[in-house]
PDB file of N, H, CA, C and O in Angstrom:
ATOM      1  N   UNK A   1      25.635-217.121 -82.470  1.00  0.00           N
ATOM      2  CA  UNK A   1      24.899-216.498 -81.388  1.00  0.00           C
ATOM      3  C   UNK A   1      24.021-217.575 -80.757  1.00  0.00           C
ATOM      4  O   UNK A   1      23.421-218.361 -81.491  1.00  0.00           O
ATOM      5  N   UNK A   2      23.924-217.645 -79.508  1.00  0.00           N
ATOM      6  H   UNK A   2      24.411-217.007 -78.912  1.00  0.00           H
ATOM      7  CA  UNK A   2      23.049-218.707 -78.776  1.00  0.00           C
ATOM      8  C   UNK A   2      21.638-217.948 -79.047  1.00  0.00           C
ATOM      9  O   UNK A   2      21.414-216.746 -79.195  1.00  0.00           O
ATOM     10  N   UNK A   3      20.623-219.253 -79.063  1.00  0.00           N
ATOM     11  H   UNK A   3      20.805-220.229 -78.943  1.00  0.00           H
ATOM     12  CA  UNK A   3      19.596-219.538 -78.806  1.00  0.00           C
ATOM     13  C   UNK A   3      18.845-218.762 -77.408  1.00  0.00           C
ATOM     14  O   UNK A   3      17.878-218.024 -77.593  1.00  0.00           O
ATOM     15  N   UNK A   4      19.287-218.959 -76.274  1.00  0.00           N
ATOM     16  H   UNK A   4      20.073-219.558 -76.123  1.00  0.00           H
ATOM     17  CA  UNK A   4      19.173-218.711 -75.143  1.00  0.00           C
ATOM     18  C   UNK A   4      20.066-217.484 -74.544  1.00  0.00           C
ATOM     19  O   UNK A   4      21.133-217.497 -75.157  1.00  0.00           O
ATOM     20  N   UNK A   5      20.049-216.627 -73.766  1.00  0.00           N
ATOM     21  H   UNK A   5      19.182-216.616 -73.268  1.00  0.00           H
ATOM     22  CA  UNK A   5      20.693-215.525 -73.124  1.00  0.00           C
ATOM     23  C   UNK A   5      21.403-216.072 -72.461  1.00  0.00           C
ATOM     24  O   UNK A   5      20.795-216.980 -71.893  1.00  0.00           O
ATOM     25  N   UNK A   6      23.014-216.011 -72.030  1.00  0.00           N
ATOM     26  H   UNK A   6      23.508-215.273 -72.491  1.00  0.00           H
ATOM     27  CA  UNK A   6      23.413-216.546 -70.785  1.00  0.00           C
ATOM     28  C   UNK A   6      23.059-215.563 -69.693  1.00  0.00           C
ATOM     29  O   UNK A   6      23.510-215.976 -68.624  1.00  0.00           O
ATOM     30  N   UNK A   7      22.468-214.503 -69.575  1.00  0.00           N
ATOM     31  H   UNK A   7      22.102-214.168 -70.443  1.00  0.00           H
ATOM     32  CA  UNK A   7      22.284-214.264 -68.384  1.00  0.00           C
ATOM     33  C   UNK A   7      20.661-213.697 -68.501  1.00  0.00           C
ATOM     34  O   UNK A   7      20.304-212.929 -69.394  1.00  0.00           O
ATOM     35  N   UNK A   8      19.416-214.414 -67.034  1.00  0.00           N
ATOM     36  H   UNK A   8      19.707-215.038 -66.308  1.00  0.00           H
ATOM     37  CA  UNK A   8      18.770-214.167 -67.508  1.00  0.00           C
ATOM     38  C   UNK A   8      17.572-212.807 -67.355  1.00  0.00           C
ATOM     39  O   UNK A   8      16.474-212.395 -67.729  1.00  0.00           O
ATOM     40  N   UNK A   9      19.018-212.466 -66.318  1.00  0.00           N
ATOM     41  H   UNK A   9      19.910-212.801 -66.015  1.00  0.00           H
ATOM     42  CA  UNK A   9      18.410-211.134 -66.201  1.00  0.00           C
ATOM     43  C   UNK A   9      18.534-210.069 -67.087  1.00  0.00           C
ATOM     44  O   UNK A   9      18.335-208.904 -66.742  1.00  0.00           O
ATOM     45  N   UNK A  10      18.849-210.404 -68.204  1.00  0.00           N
ATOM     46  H   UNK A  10      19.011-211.351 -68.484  1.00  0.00           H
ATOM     47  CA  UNK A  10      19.424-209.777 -69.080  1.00  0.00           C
ATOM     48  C   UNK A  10      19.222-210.236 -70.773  1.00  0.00           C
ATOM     49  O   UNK A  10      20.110-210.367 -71.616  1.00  0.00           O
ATOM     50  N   UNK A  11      17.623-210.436 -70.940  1.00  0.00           N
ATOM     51  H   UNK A  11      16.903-210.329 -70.255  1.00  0.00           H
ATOM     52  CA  UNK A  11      17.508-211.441 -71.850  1.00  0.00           C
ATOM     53  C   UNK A  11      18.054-210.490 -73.301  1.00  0.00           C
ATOM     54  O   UNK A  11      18.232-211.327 -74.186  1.00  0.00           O
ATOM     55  N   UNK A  12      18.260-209.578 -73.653  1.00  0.00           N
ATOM     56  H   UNK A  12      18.115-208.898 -72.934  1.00  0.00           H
ATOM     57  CA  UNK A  12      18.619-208.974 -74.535  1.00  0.00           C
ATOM     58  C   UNK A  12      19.817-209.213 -75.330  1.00  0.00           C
ATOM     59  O   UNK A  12      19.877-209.309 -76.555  1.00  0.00           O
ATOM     60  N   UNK A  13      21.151-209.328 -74.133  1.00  0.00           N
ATOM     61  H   UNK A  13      21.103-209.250 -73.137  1.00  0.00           H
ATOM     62  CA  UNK A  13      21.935-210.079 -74.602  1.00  0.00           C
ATOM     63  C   UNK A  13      23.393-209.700 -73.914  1.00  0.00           C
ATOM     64  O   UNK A  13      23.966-210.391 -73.072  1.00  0.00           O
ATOM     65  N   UNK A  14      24.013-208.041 -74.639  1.00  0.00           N
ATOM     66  H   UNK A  14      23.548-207.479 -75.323  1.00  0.00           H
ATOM     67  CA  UNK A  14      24.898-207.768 -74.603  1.00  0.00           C
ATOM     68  C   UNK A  14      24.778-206.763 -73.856  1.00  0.00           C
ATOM     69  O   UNK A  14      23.710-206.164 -73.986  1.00  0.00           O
ATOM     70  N   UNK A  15      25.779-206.203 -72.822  1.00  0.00           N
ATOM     71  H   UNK A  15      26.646-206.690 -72.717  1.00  0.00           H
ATOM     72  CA  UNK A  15      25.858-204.723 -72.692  1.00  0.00           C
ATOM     73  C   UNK A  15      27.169-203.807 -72.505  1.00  0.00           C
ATOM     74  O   UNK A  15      27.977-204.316 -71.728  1.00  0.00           O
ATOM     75  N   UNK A  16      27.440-202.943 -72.883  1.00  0.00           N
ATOM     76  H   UNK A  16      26.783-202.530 -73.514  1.00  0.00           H
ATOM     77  CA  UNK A  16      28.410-201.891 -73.020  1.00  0.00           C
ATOM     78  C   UNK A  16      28.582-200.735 -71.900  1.00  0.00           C
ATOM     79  O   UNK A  16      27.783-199.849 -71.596  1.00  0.00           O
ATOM     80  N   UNK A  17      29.853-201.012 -71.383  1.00  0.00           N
ATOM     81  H   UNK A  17      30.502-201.732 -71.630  1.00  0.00           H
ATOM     82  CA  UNK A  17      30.332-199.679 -70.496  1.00  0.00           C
ATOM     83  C   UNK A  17      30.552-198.370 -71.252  1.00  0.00           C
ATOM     84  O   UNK A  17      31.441-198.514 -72.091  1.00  0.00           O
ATOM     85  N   UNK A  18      29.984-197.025 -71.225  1.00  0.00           N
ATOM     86  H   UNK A  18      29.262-196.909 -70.543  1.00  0.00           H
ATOM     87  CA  UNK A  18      30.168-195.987 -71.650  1.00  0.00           C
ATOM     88  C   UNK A  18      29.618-194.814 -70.641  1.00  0.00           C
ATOM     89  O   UNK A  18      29.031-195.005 -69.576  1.00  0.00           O
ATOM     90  N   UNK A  19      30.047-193.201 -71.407  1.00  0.00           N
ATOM     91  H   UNK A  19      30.523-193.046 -72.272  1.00  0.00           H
ATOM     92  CA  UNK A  19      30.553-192.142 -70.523  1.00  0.00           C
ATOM     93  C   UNK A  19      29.586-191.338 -71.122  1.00  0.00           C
ATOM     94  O   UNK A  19      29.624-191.123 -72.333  1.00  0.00           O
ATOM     95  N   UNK A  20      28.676-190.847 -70.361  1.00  0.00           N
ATOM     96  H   UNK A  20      28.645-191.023 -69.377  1.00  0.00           H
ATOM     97  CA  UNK A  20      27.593-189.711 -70.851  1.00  0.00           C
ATOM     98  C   UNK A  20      28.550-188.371 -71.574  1.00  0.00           C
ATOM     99  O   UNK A  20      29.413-187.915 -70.824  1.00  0.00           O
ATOM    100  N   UNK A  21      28.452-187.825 -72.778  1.00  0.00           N
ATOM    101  H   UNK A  21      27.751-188.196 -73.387  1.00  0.00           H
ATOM    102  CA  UNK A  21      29.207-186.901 -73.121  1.00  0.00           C
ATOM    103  C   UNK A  21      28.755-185.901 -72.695  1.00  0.00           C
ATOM    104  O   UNK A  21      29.326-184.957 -73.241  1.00  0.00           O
ATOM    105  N   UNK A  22      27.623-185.400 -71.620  1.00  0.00           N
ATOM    106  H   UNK A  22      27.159-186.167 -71.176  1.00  0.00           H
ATOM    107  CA  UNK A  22      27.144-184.067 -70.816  1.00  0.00           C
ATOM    108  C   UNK A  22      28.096-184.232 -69.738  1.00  0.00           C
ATOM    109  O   UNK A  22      29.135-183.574 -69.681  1.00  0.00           O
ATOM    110  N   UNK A  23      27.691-185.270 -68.715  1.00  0.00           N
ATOM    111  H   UNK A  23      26.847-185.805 -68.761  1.00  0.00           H
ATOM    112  CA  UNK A  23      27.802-185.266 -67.659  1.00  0.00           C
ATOM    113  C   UNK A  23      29.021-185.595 -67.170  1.00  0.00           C
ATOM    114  O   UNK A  23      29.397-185.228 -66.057  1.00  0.00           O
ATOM    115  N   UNK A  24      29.543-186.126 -67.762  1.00  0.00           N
ATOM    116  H   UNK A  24      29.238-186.425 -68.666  1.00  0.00           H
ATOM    117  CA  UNK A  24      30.600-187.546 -67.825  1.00  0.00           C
ATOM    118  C   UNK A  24      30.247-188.830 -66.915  1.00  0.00           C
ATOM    119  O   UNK A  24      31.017-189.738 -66.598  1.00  0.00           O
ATOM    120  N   UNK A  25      29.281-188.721 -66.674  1.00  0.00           N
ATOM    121  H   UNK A  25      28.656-187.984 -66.931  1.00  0.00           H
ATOM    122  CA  UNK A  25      28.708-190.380 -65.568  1.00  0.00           C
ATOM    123  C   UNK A  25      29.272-191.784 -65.995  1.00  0.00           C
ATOM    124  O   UNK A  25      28.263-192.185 -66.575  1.00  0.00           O
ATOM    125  N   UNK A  26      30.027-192.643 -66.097  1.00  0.00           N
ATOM    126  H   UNK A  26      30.846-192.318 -65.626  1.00  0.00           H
ATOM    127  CA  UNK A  26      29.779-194.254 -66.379  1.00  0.00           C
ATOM    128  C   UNK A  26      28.080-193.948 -66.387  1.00  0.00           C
ATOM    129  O   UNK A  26      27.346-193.085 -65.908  1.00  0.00           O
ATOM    130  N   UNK A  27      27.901-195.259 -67.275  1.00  0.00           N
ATOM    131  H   UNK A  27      28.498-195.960 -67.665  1.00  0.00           H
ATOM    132  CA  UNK A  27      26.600-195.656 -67.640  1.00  0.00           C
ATOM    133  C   UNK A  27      27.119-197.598 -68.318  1.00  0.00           C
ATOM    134  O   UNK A  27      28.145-198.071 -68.809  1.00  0.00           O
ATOM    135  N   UNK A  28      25.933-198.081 -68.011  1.00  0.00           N
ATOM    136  H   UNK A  28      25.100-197.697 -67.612  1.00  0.00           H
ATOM    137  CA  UNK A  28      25.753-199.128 -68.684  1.00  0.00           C
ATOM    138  C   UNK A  28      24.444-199.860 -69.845  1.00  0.00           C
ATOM    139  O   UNK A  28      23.414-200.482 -69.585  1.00  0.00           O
ATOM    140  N   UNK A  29      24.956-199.513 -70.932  1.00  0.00           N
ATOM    141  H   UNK A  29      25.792-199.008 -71.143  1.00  0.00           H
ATOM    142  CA  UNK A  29      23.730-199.584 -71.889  1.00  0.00           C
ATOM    143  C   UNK A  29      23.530-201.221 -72.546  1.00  0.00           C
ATOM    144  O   UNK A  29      24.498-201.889 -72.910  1.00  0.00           O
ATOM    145  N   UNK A  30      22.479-201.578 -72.598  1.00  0.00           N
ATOM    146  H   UNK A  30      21.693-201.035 -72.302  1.00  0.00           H
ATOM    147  CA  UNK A  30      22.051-202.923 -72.503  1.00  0.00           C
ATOM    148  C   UNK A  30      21.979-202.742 -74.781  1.00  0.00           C
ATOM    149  O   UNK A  30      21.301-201.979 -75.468  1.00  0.00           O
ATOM    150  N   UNK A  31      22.808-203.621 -75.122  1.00  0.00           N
ATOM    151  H   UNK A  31      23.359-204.241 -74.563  1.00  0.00           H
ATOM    152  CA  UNK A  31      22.840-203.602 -76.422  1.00  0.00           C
ATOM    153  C   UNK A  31      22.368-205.140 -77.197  1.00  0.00           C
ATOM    154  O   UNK A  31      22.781-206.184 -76.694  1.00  0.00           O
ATOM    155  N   UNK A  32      21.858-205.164 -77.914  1.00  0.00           N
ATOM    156  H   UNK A  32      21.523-204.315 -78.323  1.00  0.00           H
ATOM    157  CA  UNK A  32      20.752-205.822 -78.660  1.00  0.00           C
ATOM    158  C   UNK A  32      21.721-206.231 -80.359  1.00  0.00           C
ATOM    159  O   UNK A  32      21.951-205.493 -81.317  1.00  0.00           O
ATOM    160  N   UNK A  33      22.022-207.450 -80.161  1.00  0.00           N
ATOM    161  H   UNK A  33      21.836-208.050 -79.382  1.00  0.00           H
ATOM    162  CA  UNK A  33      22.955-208.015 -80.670  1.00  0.00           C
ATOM    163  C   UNK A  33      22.191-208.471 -82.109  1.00  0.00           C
ATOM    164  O   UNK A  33      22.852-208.742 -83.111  1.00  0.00           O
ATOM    165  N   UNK A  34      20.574-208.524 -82.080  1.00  0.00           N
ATOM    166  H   UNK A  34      20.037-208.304 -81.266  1.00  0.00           H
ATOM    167  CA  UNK A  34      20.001-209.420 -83.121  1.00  0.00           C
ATOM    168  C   UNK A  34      19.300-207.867 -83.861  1.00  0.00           C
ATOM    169  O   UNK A  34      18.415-208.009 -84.705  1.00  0.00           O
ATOM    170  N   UNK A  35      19.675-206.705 -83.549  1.00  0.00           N
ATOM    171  H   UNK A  35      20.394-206.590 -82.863  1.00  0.00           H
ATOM    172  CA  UNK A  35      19.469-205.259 -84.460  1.00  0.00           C
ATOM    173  C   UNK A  35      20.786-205.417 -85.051  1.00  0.00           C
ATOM    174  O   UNK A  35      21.654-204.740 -84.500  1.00  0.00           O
ATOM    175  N   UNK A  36      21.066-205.950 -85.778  1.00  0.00           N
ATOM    176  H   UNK A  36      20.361-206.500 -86.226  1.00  0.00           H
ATOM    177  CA  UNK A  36      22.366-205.531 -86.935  1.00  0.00           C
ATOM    178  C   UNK A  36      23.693-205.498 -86.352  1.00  0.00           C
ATOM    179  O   UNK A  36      23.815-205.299 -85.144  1.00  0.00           O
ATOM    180  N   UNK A  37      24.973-205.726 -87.307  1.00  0.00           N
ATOM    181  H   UNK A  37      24.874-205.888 -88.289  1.00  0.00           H
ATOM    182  CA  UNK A  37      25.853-205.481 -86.525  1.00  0.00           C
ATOM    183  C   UNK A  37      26.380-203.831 -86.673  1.00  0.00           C
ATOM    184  O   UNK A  37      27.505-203.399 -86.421  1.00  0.00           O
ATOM    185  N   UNK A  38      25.203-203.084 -87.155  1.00  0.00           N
ATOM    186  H   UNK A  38      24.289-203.435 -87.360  1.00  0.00           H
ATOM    187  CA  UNK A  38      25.572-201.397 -87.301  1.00  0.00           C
ATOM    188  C   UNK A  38      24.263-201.154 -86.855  1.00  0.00           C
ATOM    189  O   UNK A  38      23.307-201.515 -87.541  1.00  0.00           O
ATOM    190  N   UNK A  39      24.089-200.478 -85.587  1.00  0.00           N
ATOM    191  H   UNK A  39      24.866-200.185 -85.030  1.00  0.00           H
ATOM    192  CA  UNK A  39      22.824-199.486 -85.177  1.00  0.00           C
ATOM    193  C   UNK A  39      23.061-198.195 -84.462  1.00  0.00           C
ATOM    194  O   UNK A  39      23.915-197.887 -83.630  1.00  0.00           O
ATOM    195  N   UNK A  40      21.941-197.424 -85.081  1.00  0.00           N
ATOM    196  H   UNK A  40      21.248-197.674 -85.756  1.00  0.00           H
ATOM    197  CA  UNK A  40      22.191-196.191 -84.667  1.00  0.00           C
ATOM    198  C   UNK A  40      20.839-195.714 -83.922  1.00  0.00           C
ATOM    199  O   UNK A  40      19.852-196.156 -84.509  1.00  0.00           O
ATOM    200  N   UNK A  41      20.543-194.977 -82.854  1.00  0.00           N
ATOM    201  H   UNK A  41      21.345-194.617 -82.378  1.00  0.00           H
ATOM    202  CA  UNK A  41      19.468-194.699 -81.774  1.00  0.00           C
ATOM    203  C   UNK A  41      19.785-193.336 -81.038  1.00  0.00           C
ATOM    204  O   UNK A  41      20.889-192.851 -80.791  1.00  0.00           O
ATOM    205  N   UNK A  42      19.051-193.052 -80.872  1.00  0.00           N
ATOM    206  H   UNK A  42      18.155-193.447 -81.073  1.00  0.00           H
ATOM    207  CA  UNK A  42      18.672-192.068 -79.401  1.00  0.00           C
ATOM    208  C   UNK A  42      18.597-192.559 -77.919  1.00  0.00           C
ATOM    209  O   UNK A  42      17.620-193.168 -77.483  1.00  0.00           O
ATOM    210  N   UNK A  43      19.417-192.329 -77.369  1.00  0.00           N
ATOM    211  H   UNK A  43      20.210-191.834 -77.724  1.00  0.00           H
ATOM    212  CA  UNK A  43      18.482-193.061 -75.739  1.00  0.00           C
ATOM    213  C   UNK A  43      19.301-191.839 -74.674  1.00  0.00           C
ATOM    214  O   UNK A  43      20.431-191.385 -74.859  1.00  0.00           O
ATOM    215  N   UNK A  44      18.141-191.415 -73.289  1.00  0.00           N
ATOM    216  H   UNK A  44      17.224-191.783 -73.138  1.00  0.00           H
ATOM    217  CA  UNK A  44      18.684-190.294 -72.630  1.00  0.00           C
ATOM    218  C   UNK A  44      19.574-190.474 -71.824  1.00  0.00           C
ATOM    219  O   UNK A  44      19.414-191.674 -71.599  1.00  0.00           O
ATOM    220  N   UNK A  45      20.580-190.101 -71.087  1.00  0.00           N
ATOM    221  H   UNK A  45      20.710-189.126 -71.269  1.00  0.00           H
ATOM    222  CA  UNK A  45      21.473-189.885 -69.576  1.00  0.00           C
ATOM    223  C   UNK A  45      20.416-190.626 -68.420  1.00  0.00           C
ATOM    224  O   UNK A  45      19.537-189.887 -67.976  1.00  0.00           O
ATOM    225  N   UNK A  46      20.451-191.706 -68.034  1.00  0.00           N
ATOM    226  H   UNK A  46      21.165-192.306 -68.394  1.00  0.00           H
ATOM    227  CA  UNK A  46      20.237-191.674 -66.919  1.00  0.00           C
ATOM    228  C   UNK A  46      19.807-190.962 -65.753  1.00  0.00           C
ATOM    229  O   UNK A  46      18.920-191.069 -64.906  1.00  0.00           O
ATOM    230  N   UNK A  47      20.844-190.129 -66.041  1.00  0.00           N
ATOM    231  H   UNK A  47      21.565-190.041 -66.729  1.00  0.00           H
ATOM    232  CA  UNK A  47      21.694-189.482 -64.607  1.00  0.00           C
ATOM    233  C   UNK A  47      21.187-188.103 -65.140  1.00  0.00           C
ATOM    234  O   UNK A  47      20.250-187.610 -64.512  1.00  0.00           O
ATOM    235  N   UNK A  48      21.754-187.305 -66.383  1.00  0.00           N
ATOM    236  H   UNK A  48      22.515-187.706 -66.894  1.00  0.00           H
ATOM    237  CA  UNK A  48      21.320-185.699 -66.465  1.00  0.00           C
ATOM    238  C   UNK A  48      19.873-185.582 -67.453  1.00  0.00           C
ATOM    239  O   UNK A  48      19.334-184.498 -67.677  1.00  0.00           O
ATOM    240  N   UNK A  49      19.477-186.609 -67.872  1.00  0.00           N
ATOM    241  H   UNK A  49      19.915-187.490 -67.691  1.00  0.00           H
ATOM    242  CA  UNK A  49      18.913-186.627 -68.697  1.00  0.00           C
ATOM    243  C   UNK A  49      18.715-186.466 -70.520  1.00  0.00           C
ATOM    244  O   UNK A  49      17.827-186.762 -71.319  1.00  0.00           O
ATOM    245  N   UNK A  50      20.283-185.735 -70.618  1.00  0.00           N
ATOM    246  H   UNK A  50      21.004-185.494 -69.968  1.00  0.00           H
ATOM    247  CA  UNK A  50      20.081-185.350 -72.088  1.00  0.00           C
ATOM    248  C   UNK A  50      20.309-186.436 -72.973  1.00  0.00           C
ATOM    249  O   UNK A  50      20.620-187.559 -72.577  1.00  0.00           O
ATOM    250  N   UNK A  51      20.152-186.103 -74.235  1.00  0.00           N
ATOM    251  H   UNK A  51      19.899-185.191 -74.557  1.00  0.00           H
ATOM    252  CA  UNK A  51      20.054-187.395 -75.503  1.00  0.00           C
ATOM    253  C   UNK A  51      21.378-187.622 -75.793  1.00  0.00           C
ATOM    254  O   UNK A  51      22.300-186.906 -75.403  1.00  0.00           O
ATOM    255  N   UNK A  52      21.472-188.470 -76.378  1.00  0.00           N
ATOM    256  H   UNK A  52      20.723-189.051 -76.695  1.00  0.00           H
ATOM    257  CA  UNK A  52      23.008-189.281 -76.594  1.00  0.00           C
ATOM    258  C   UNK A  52      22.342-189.875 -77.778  1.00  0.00           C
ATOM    259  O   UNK A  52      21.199-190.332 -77.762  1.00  0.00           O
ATOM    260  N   UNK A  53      23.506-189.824 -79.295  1.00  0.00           N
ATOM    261  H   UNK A  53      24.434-189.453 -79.309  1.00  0.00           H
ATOM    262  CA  UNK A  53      23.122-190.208 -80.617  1.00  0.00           C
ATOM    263  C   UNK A  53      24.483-191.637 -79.996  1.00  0.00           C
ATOM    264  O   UNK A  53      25.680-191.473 -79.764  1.00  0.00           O
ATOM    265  N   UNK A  54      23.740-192.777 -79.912  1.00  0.00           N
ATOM    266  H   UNK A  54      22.767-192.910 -80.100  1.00  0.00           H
ATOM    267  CA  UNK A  54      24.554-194.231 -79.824  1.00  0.00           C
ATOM    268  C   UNK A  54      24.362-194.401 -80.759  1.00  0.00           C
ATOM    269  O   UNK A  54      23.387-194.174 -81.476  1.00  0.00           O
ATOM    270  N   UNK A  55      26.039-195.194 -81.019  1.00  0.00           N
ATOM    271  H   UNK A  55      26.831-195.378 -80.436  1.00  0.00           H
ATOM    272  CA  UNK A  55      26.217-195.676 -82.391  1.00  0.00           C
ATOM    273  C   UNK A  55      26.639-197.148 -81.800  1.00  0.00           C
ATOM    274  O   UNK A  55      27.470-197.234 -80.896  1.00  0.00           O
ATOM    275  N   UNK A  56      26.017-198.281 -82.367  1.00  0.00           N
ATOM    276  H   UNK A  56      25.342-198.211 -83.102  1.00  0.00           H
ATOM    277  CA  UNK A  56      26.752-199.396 -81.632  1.00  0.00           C
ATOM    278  C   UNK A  56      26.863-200.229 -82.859  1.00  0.00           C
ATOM    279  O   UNK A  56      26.084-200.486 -83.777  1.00  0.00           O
ATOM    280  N   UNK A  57      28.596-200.707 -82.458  1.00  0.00           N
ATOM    281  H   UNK A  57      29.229-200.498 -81.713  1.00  0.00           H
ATOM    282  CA  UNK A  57      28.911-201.556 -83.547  1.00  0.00           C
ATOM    283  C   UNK A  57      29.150-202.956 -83.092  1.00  0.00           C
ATOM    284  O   UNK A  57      29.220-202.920 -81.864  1.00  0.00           O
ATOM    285  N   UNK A  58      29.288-204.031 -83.481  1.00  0.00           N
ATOM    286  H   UNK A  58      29.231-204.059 -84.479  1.00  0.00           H
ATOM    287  CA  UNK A  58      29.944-205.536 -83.287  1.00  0.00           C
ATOM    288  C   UNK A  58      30.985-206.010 -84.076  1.00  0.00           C
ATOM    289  O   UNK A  58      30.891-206.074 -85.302  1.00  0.00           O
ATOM    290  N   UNK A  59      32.166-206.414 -83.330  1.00  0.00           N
ATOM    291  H   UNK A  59      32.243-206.362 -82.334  1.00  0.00           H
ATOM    292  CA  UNK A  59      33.437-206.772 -83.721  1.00  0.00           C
ATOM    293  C   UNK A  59      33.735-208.476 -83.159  1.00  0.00           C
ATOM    294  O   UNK A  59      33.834-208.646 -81.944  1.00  0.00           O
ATOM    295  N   UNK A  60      33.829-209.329 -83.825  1.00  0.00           N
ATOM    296  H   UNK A  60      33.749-209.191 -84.812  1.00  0.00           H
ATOM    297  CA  UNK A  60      34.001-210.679 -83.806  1.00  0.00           C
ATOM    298  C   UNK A  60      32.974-210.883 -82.078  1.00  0.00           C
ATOM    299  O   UNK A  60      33.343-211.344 -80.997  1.00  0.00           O
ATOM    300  N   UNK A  61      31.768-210.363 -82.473  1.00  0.00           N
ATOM    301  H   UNK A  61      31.468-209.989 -83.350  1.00  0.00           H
ATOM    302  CA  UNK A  61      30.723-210.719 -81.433  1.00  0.00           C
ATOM    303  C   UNK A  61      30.691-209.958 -80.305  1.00  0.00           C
ATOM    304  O   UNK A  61      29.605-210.019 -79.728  1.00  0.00           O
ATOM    305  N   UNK A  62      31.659-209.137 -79.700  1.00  0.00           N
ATOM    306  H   UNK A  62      32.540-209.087 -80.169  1.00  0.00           H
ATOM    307  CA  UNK A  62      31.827-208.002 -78.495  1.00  0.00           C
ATOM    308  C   UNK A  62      31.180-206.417 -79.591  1.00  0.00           C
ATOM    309  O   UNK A  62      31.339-205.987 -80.733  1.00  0.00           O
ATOM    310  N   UNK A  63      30.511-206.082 -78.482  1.00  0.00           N
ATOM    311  H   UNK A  63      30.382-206.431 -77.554  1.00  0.00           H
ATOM    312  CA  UNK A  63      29.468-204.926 -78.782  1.00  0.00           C
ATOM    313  C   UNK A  63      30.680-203.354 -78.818  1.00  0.00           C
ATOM    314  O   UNK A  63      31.566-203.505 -77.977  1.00  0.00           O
ATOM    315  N   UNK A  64      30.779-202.303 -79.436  1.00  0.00           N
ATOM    316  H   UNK A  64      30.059-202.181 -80.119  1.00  0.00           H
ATOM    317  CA  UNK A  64      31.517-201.089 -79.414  1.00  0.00           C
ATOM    318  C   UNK A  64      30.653-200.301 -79.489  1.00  0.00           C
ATOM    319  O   UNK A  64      29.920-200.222 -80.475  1.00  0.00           O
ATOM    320  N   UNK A  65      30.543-199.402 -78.250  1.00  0.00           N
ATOM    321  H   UNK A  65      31.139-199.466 -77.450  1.00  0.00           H
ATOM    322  CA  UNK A  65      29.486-198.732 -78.074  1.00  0.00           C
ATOM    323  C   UNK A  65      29.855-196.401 -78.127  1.00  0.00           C
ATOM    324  O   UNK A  65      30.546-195.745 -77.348  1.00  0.00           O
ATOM    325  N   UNK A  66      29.389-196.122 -78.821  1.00  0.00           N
ATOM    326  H   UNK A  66      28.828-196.655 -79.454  1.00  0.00           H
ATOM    327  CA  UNK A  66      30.247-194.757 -78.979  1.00  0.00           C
ATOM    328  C   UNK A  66      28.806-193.718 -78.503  1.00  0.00           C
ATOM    329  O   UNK A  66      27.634-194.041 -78.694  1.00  0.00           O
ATOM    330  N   UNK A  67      29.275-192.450 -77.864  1.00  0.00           N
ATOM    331  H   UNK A  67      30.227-192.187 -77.709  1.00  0.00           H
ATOM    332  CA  UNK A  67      27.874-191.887 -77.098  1.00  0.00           C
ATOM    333  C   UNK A  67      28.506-190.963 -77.974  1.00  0.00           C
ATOM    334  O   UNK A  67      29.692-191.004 -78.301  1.00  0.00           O
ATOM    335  N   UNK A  68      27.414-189.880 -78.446  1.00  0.00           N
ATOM    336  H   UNK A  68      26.451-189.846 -78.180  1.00  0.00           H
ATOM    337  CA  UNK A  68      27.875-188.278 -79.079  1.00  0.00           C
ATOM    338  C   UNK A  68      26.811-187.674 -78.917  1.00  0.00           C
ATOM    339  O   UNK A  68      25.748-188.237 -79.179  1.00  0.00           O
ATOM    340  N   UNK A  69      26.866-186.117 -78.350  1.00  0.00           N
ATOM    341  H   UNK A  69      27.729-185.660 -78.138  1.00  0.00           H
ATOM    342  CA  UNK A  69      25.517-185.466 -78.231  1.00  0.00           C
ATOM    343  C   UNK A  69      24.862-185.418 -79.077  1.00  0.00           C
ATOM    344  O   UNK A  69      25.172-185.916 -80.160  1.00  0.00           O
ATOM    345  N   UNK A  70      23.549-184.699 -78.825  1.00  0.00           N
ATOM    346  H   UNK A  70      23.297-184.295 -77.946  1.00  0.00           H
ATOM    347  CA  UNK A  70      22.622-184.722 -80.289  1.00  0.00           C
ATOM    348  C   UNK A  70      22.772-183.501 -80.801  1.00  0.00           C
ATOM    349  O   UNK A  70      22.020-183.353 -81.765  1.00  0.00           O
ATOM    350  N   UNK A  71      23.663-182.216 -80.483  1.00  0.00           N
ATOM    351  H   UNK A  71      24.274-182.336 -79.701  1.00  0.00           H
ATOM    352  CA  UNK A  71      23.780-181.199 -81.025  1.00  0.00           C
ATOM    353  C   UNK A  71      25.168-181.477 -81.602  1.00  0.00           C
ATOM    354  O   UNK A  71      25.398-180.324 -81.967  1.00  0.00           O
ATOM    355  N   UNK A  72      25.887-181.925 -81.833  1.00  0.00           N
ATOM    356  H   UNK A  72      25.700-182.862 -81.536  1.00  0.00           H
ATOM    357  CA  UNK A  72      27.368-182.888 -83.135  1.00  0.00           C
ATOM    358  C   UNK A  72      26.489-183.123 -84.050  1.00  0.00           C
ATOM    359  O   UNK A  72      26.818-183.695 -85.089  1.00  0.00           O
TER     360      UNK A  72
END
């Protein structure tokens, strides 16, 4: 893992294309490569607002990002 972000608007690191499971919206969630390569969080819809249980994993350094409501 670099030292430095390559992008620096984006000092966090990684981010993941995924599908609100309410709404169905694209979303783009900004994922944090130096929390483990297994994390699990809360974060809301953008767009409808409801909670999404993210599960984000890392596979030879690319982020896998899975959305599931919080009532599953």
């Amino acid at each position: 893992m670099p030292d430095e972000p390559d992008d620096p608007e984006n000092p966090l690191g990684d981010t993941a294309d995924a599908w609100c499971p309410y709404c169905g919206e694209p979303c783009e969630l900004v994922v944090d490569p130096g929390g483990g390569a297994h994390q699990e969080y809360v974060e809301d819809c953008p767009v409808c607002c409801r909670p999404w249980r993210v599960t984000a994993t890392w596979y030879d350094g690319v982020a896998s990002v899975r959305l599931d409501t919080e009532d599953e």
